[in-house]
C-alpha beads as a LAMMPS data file, in Angstrom:
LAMMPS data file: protein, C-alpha beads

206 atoms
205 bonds

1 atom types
1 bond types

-500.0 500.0 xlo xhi
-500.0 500.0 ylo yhi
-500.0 500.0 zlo zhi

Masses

1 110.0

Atoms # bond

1 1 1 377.092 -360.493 -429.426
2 1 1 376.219 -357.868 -432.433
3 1 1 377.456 -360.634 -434.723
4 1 1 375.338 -363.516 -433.242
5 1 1 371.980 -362.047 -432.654
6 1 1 369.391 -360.600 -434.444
7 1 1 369.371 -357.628 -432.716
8 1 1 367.048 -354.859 -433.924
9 1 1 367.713 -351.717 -435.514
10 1 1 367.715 -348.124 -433.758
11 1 1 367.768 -344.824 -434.575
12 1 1 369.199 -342.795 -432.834
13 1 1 366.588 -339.302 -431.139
14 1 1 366.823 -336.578 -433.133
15 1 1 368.490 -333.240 -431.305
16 1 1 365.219 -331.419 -431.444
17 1 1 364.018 -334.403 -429.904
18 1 1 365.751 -335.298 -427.623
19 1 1 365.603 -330.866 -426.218
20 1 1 361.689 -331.594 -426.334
21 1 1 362.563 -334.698 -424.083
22 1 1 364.063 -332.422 -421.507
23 1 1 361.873 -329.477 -421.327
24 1 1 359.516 -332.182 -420.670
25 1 1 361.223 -333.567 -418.022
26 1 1 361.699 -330.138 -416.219
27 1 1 357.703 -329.517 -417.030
28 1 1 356.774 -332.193 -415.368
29 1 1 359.198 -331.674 -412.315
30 1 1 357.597 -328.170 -411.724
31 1 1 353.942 -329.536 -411.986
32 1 1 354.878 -331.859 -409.348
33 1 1 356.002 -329.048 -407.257
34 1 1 352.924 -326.952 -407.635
35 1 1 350.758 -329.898 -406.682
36 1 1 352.802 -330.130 -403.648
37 1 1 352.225 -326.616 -403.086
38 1 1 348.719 -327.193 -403.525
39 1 1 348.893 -329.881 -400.914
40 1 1 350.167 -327.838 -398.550
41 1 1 348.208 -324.869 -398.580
42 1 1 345.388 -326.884 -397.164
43 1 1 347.408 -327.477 -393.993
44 1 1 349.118 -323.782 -393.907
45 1 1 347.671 -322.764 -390.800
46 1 1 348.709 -318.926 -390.665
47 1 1 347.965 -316.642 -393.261
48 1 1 351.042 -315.522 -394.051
49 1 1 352.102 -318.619 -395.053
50 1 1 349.203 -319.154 -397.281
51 1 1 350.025 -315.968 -398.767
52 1 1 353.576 -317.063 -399.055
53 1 1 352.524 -320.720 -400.460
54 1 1 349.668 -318.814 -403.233
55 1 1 353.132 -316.656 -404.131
56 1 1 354.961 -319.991 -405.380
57 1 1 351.712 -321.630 -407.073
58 1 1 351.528 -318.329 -409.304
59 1 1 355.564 -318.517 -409.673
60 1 1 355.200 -322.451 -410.457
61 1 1 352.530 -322.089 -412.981
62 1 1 354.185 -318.601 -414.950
63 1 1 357.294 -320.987 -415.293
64 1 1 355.230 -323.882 -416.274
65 1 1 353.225 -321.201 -419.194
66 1 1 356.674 -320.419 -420.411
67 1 1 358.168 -323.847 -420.667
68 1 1 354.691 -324.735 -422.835
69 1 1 355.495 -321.794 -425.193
70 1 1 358.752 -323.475 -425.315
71 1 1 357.828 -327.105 -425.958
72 1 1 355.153 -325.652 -428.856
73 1 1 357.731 -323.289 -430.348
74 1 1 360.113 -326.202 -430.356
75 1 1 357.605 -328.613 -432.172
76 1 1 356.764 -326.015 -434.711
77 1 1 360.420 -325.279 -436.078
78 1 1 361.320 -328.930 -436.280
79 1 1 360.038 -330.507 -439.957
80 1 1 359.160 -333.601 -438.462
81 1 1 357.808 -333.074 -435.118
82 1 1 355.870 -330.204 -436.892
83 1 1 354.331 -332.746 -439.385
84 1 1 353.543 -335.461 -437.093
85 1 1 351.767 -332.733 -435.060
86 1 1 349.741 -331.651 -437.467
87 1 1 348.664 -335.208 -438.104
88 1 1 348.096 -335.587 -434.313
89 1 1 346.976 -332.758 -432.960
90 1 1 343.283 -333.259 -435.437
91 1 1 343.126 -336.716 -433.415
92 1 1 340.156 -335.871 -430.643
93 1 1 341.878 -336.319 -427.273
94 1 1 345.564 -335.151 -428.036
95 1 1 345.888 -332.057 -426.429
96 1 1 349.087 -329.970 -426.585
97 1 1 350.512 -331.708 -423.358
98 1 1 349.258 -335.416 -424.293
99 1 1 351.026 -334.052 -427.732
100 1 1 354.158 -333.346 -426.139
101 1 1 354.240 -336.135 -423.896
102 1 1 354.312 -338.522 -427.390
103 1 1 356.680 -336.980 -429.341
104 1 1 359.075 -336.681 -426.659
105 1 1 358.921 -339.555 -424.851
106 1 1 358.035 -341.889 -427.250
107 1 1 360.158 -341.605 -430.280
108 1 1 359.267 -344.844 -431.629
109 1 1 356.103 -344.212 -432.434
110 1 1 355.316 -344.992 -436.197
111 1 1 358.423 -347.331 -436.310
112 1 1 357.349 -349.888 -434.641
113 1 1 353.945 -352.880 -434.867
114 1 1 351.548 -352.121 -433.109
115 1 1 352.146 -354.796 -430.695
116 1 1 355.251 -353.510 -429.780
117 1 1 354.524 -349.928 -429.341
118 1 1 351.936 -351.045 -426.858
119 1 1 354.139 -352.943 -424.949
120 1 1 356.622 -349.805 -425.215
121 1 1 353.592 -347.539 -423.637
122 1 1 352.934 -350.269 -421.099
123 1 1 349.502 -350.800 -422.475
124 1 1 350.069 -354.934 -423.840
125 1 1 348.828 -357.294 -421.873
126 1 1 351.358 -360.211 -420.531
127 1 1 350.658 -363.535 -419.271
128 1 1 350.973 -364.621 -415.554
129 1 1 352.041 -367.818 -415.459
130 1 1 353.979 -370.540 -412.939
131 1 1 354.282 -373.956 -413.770
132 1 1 351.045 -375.305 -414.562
133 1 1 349.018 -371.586 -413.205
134 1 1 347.531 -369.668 -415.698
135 1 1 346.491 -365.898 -414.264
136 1 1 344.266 -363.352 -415.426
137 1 1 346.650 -361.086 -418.073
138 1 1 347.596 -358.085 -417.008
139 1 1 349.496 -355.004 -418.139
140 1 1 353.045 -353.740 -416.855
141 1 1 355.892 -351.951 -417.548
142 1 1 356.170 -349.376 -420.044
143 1 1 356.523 -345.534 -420.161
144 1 1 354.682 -344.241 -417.313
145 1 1 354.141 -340.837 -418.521
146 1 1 353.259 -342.007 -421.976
147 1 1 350.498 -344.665 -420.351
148 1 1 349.369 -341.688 -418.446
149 1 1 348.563 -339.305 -420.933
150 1 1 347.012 -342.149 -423.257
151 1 1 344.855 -342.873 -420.612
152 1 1 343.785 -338.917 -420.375
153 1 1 343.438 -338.676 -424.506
154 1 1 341.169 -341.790 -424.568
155 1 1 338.507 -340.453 -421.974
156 1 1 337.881 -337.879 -424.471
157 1 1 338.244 -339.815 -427.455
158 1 1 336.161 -342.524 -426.520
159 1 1 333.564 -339.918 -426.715
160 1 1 334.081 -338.527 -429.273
161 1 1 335.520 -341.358 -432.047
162 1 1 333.300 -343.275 -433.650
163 1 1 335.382 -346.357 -433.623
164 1 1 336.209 -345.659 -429.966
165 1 1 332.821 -345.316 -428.826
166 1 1 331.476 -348.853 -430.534
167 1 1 334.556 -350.416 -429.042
168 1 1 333.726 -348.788 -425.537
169 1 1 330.195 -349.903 -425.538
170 1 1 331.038 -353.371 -426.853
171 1 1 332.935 -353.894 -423.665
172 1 1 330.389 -352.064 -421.481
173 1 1 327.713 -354.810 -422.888
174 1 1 329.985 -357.487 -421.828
175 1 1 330.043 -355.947 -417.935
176 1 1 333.432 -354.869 -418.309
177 1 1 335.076 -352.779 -415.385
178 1 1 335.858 -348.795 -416.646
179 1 1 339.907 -349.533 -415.765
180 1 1 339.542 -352.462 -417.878
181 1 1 337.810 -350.367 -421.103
182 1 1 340.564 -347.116 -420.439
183 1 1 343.078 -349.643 -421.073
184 1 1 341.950 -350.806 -424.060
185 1 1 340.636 -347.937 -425.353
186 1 1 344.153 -346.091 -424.564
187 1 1 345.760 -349.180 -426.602
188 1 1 343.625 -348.671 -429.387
189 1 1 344.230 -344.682 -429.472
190 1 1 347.606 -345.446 -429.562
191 1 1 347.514 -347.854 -432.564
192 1 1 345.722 -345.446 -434.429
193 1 1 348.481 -342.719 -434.052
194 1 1 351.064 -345.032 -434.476
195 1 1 349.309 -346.237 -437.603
196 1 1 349.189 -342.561 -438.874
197 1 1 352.901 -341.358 -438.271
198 1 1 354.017 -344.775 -439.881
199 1 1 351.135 -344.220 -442.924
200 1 1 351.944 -340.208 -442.639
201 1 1 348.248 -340.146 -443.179
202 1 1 345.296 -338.274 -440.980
203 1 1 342.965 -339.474 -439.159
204 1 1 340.077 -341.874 -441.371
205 1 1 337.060 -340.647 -439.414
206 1 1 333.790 -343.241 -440.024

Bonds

1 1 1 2
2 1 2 3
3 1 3 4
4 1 4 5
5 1 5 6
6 1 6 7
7 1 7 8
8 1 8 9
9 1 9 10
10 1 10 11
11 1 11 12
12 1 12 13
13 1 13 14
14 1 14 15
15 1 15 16
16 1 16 17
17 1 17 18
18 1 18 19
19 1 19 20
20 1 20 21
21 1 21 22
22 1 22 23
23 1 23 24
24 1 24 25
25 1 25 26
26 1 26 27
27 1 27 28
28 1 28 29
29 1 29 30
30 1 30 31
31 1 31 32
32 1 32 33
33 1 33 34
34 1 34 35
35 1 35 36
36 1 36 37
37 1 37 38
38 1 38 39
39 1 39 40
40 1 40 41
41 1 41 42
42 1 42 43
43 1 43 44
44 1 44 45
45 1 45 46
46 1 46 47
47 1 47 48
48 1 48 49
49 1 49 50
50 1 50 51
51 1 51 52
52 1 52 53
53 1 53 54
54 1 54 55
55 1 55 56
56 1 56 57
57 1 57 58
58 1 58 59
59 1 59 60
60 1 60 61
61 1 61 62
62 1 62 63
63 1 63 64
64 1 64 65
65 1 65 66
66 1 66 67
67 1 67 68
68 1 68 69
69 1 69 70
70 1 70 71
71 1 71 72
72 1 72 73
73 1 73 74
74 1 74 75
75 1 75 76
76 1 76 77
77 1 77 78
78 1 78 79
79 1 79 80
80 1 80 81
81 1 81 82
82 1 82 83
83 1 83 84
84 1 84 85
85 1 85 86
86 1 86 87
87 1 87 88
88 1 88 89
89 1 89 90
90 1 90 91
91 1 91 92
92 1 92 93
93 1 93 94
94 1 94 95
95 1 95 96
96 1 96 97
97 1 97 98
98 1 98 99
99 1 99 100
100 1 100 101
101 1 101 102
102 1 102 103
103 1 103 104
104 1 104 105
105 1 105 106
106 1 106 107
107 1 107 108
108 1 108 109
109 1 109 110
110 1 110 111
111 1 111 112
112 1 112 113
113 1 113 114
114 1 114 115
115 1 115 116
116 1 116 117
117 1 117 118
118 1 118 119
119 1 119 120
120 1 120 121
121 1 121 122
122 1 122 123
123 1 123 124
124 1 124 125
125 1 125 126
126 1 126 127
127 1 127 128
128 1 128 129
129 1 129 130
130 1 130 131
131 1 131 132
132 1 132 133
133 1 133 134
134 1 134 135
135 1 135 136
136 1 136 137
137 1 137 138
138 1 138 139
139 1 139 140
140 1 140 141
141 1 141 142
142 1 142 143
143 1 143 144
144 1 144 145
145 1 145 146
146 1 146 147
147 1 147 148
148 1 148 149
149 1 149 150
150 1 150 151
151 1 151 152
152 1 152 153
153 1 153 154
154 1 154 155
155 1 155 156
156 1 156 157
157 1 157 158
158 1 158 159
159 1 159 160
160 1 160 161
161 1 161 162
162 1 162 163
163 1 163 164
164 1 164 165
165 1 165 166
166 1 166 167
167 1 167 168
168 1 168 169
169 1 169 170
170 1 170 171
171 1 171 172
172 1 172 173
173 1 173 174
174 1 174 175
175 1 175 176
176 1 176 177
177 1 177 178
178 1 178 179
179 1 179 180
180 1 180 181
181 1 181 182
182 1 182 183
183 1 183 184
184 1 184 185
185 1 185 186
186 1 186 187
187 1 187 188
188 1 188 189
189 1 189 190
190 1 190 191
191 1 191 192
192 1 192 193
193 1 193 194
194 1 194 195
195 1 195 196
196 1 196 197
197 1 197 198
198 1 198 199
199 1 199 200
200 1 200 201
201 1 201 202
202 1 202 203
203 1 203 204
204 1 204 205
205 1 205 206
């Protein structure tokens, strides 16, 4: 099959990488516990078990302060996380989680078009079609978490980027719904940084 198809070329995730990738995973794992927490403590009842349920929310988030001294420390000693940091984090938007999130779960970014980073993040569109049916084109697919944070970096950035904010009003004077602009915006955001890490260049602010 290798010899009879154009398959493309990958590289494989960096150690540093790939540790990032995992502290991630575990951040996000104890997030989803304190929200469940969170949940609960609504519906406690007695007040011991408030106290009790307040007790793990402090635990959960001490644990979740620790892993993001982790994740930063980790970005900082590796040369090319650290670079394509710097060149990120002056981006408005990209936070230090929304940073995370991109370096370690999407690797590809800067190696790839921009079409196909967005369909990596989930933010391309795709047809819908049967036959001779033609639907509206709608996004799928993708990296979850990645889509997720893009869509919390563009809220701010559409605010605060000039080319973000024409794009966003564009839309807005052609009655477009505010899912339908955070999806585009998010795309956009996302060829801009991918754009940068391939370029190695910052951010061209007009």
């Amino acid at each position: 099959m290798g010899a009879a198809l154009d398959l493309p070329v990958t590289r494989p995730v960096s150690p540093a990488r790939a540790t990032l990738a995992d502290f991630l995973r575990r951040r996000g794992q104890l997030v989803d516990m304190r929200k469940a927490e969170k949940l609960r403590l609504h519906s406690a009842g007695h007040d011991d078990i408030a106290e009790q349920i307040d007790t793990m929310i402090a635990r959960l988030s001490t644990q979740i302060n620790v892993l993001d001294q982790r994740i930063k420390s980790l970005i900082d000693k590796d040369q090319t996380l650290s670079e394509q940091a710097a060149l990120m984090r002056a981006v408005p938007g990209i936070g230090p989680t929304v940073l995370a999130i991109l370096l370690g779960e999407l690797p590809e970014l800067g190696m790839l078009c921009r079409r196909k980073i967005a369909s990596l993040a989930g933010l391309a569109p795709h047809a819908r079609e049967s036959g001779t049916w033609n639907g509206a084109r709608r996004i799928w697919g993708g990296r979850r978490k990645v889509r997720e944070a893009l869509y919390i970096a563009a809220l701010s950035a559409s605010r605060r980027m000039p080319t973000l904010i024409a794009m966003r009003d564009r839309m807005r004077a052609k009655d477009k719904t505010p899912k339908t602009i955070l999806i585009v915006v998010a795309r956009q955001l996302l060829v801009i940084l991918n754009a940068m890490i391939q370029k190695r260049q910052p951010l061209q602010v007009t």
